[in-house]
C-alpha positions as CSV (number, residue, x, y, z in Angstrom):
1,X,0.0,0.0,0.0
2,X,1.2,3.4,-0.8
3,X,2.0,6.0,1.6
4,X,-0.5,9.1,1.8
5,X,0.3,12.8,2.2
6,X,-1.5,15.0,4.2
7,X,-0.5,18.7,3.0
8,X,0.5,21.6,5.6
9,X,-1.2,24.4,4.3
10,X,1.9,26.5,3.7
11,X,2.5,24.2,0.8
12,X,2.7,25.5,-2.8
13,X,0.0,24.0,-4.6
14,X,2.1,23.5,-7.8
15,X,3.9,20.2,-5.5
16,X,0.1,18.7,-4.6
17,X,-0.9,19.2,-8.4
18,X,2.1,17.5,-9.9
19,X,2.0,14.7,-7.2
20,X,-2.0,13.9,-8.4
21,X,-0.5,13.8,-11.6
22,X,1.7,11.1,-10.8
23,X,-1.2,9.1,-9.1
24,X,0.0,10.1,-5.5
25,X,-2.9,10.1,-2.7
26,X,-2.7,13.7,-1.2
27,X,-5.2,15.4,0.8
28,X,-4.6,19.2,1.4
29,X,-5.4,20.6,4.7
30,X,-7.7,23.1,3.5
31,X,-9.5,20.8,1.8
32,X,-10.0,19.2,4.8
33,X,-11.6,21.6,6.5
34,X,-8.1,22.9,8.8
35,X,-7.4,26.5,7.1
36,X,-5.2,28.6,9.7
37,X,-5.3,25.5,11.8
38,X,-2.3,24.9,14.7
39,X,0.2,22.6,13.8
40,X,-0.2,20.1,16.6
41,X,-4.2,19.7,14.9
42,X,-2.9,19.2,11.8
43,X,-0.3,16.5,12.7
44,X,-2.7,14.5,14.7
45,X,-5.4,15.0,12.2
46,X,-3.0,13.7,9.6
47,X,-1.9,10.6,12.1
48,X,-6.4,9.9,12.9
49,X,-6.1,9.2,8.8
50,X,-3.0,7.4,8.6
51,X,-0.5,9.6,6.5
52,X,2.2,11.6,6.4
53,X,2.2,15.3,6.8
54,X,4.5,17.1,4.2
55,X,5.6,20.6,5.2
56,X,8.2,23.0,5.0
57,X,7.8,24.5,7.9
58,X,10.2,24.4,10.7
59,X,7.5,23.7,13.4
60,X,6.6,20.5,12.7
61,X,9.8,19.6,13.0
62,X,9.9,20.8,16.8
63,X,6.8,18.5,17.2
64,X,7.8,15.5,15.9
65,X,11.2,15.6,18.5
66,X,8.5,16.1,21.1
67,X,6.7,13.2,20.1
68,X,9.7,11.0,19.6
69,X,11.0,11.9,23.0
70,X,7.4,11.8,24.3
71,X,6.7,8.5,23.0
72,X,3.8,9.9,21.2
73,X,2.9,8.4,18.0
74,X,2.2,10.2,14.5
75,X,2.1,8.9,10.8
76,X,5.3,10.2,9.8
77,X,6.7,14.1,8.5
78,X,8.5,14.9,5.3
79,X,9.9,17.9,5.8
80,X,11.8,20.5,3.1
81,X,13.0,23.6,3.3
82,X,11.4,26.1,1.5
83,X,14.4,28.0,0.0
84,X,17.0,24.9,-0.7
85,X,14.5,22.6,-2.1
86,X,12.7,22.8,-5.5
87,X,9.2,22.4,-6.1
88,X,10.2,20.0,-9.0
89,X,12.8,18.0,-6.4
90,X,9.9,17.8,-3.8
91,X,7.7,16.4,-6.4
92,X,10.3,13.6,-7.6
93,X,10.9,13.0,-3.7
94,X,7.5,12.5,-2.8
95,X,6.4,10.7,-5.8
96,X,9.5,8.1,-4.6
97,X,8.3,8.0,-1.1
98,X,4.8,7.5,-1.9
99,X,5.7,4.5,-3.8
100,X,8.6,3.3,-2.6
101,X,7.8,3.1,0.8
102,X,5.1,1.7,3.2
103,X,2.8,3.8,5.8
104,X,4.4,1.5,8.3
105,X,7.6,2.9,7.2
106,X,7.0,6.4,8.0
107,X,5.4,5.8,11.9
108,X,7.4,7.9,14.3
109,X,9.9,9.2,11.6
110,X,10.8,12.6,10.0
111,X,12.5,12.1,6.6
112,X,14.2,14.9,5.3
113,X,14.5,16.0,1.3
114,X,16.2,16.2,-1.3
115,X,16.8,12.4,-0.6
């Protein structure tokens, strides 16, 4: 089974399109009813439906150390920074990731792109 993205808001829509194109499962916050929503909702919003938050910001980053350290489980973050990272690198990343790996593989971690 492929692995499922859940969108941070803050995400450039041109990375969700091109991902659809590519037959990657990816549900946008705002389309799901969190616009301006905190970070902590989203994450465990995105963990209730089983997949992995994508996001370039720095935040979730501070919550998924919490929630290693915590012992708290979440469905996984892919995290990018907005300024080194392309939006045609993201794409080819999370395409791979999406395929490649499985939603069990992403529990508790935070990968990091490019790959």
């Amino acid at each position: 089974m492929p692995v499922t993205l859940y969108m941070d808001e803050q995400v450039d829509d041109s990375i969700t399109r091109g991902l659809r194109r590519r037959g990657v499962d990816v549900l946008r916050a705002q389309d799901d009813g969190h616009r301006r929503t905190d970070d902590t909702v989203i994450l465990d919003r995105a963990t209730a439906l089983g997949r992995t938050v994508f996001t370039r910001d720095d935040d979730f980053l501070v919550l998924a150390q919490a929630r290693q350290t915590s012992g708290v489980a979440f469905a996984g973050v892919v995290y990018a920074k907005q300024v080194v990272v392309s939006i045609g690198d993201c794409v080819w990343d999370l395409e791979l990731i999406a395929f490649a790996f499985q939603p069990d593989d992403m529990v508790d971690t935070v990968v990091y792109l490019p790959l």
